[in-house]
C-alpha positions in Angstrom: 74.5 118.0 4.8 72.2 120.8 4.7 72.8 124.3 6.6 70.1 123.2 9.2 72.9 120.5 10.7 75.6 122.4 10.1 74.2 124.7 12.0 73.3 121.9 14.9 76.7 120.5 14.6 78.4 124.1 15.3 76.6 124.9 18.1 75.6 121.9 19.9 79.9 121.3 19.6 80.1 124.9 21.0 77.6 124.0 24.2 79.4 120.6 24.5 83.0 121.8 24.6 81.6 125.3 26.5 80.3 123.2 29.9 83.3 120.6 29.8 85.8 123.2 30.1 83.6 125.1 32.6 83.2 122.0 35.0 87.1 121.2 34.7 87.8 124.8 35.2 85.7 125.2 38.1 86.8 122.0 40.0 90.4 122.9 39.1 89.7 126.2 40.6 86.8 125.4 43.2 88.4 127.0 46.1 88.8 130.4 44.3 85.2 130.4 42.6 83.7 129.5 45.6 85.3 131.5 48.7 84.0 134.7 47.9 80.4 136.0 47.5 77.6 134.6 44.5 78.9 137.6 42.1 82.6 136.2 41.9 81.4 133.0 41.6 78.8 133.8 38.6 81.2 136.0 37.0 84.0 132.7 37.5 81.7 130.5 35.4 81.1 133.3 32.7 84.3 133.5 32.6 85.1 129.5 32.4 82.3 129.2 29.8 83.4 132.2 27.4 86.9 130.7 27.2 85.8 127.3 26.6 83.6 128.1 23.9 86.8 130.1 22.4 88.5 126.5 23.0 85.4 124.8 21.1 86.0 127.0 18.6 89.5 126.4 17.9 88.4 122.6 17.9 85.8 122.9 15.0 88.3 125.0 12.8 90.8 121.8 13.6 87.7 119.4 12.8 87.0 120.8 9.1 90.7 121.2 8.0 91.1 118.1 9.4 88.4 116.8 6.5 89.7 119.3 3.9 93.3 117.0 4.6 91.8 113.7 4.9 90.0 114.9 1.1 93.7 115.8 0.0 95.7 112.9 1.2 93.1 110.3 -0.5 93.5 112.4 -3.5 97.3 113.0 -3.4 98.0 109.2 -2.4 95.5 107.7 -4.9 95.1 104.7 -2.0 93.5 104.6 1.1 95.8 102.2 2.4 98.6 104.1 2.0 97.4 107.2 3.0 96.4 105.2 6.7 99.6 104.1 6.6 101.1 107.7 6.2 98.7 108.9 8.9 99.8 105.9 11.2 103.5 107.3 10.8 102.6 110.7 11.9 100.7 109.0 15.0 103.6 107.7 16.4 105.9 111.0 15.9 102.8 113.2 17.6 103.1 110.8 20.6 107.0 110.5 20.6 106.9 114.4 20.6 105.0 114.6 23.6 106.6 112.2 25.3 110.4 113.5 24.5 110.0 116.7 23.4 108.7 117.7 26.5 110.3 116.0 28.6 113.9 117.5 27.1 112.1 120.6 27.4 110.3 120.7 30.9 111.8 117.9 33.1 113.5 118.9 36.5 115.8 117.3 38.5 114.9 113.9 39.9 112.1 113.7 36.9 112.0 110.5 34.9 110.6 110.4 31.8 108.0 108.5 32.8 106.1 111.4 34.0 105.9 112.7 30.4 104.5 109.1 29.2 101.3 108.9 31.1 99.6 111.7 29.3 100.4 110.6 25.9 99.4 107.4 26.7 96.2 108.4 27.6 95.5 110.2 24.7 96.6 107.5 22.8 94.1 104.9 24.7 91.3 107.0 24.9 91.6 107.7 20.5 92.0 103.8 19.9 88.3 103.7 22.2 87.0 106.7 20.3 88.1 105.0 16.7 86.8 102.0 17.6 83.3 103.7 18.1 83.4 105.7 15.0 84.6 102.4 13.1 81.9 100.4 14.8 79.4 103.0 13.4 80.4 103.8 9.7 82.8 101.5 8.6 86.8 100.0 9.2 88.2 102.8 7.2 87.1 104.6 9.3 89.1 103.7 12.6 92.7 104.9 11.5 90.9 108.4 10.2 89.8 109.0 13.6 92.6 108.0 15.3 94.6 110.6 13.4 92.4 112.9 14.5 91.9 112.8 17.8 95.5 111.8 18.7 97.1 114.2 15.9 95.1 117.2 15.6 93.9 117.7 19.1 98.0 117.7 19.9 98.3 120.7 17.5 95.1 122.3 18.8 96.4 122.1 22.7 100.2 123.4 21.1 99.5 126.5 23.3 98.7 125.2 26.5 101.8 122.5 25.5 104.6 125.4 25.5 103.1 126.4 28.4 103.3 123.6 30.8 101.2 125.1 33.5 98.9 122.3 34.3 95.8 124.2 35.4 96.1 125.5 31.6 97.1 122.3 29.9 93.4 121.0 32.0 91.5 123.4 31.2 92.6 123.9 27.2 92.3 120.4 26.7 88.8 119.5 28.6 86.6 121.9 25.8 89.2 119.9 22.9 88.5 116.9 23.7 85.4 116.8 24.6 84.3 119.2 21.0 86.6 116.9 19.1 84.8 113.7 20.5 81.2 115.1 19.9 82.2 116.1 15.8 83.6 112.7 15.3 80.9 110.8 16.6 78.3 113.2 15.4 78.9 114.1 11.8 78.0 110.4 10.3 74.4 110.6 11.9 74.2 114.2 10.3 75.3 113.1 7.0 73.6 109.9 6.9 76.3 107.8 5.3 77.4 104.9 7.4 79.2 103.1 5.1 81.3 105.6 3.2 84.4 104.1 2.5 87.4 105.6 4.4 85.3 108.6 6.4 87.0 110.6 9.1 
């Protein structure tokens, strides 16, 4: 990949994760950016899109360590197979983390911990969708790869926000993730021009 797309791919993922967080953020926050004059409102989505590019930033650091790692574990493992397999592991502990971690951590009186399960879920659902599409487009090694990565790393990404708890902040840290880690996933095989590589993330 030459630096002309790597160049495209940095800041087409900064615009991407950049407007998502700024349209969560403002609709989170709709009353306050929008009761007062045009300044604080234009100032509010400067504000919104400056922090979410810092998000999308954070994201494409995640995104190529994330390869660097997927380069080692096929190396250190000397199999694909049981390097997805290894990966698959540490799938289910990131989503049994967030699940019981939290709720040991953050539950109140009267909460189940059902509450903590929906979010995780989610994740979970909307990376077996995303895999599916990067599969669908390269190649079967492919899905698990992906999964990993946007069930695994965009958990460690969104670690701040996590320890928080504050759900405007767990919103509006995870909108720009998402959303940047979705766009480099999907994006990177077109750039590259390798469908078919065996076992690409």
């Amino acid at each position: 990949m030459n630096s002309r797309k790597v160049v495209y791919l940095f800041f087409s993922t900064l615009l991407v994760g950049s407007l998502s967080g700024a349209i969560v953020g403002f609709i989170i926050d709709f009353d306050v950016y929008t009761g007062g004059d045009i300044t604080n409102m234009v100032v509010g989505v400067i504000w919104l899109l400056g922090i979410s590019a810092a998000f999308s930033l954070v994201s494409q650091m995640g995104f190529f360590a994330y390869l660097t790692l997927h380069r080692f574990g096929l190396g250190l493992f000397k199999s694909a197979r049981l390097w997805n397999r290894i990966q698959v592991v540490l799938i289910a502990f990131v989503i049994f983390d967030l699940i019981y971690l939290r709720y040991i951590a953050f539950a109140t009186e009267g909460e189940t911990i059902l509450n903590y399960t929906i979010m995780p879920v989610l994740l979970l659902a909307y990376g077996l969708v995303i895999a599916y599409l990067k599969a669908k487009d390269t190649n079967q090694g492919a899905f698990i790869p992906a999964l990993f990565f946007i069930v695994v790393v965009t958990t460690i990404e969104w670690v701040p926000a996590l320890t928080v708890n504050d759900p405007k902040w767990l919103w509006m840290y995870f909108a720009p993730l998402i959303s940047a880690n979705t766009w480099q996933l999907l994006t990177l095989h077109k750039l590259t021009n390798q469908p078919n590589t065996k076992a690409r993330a």
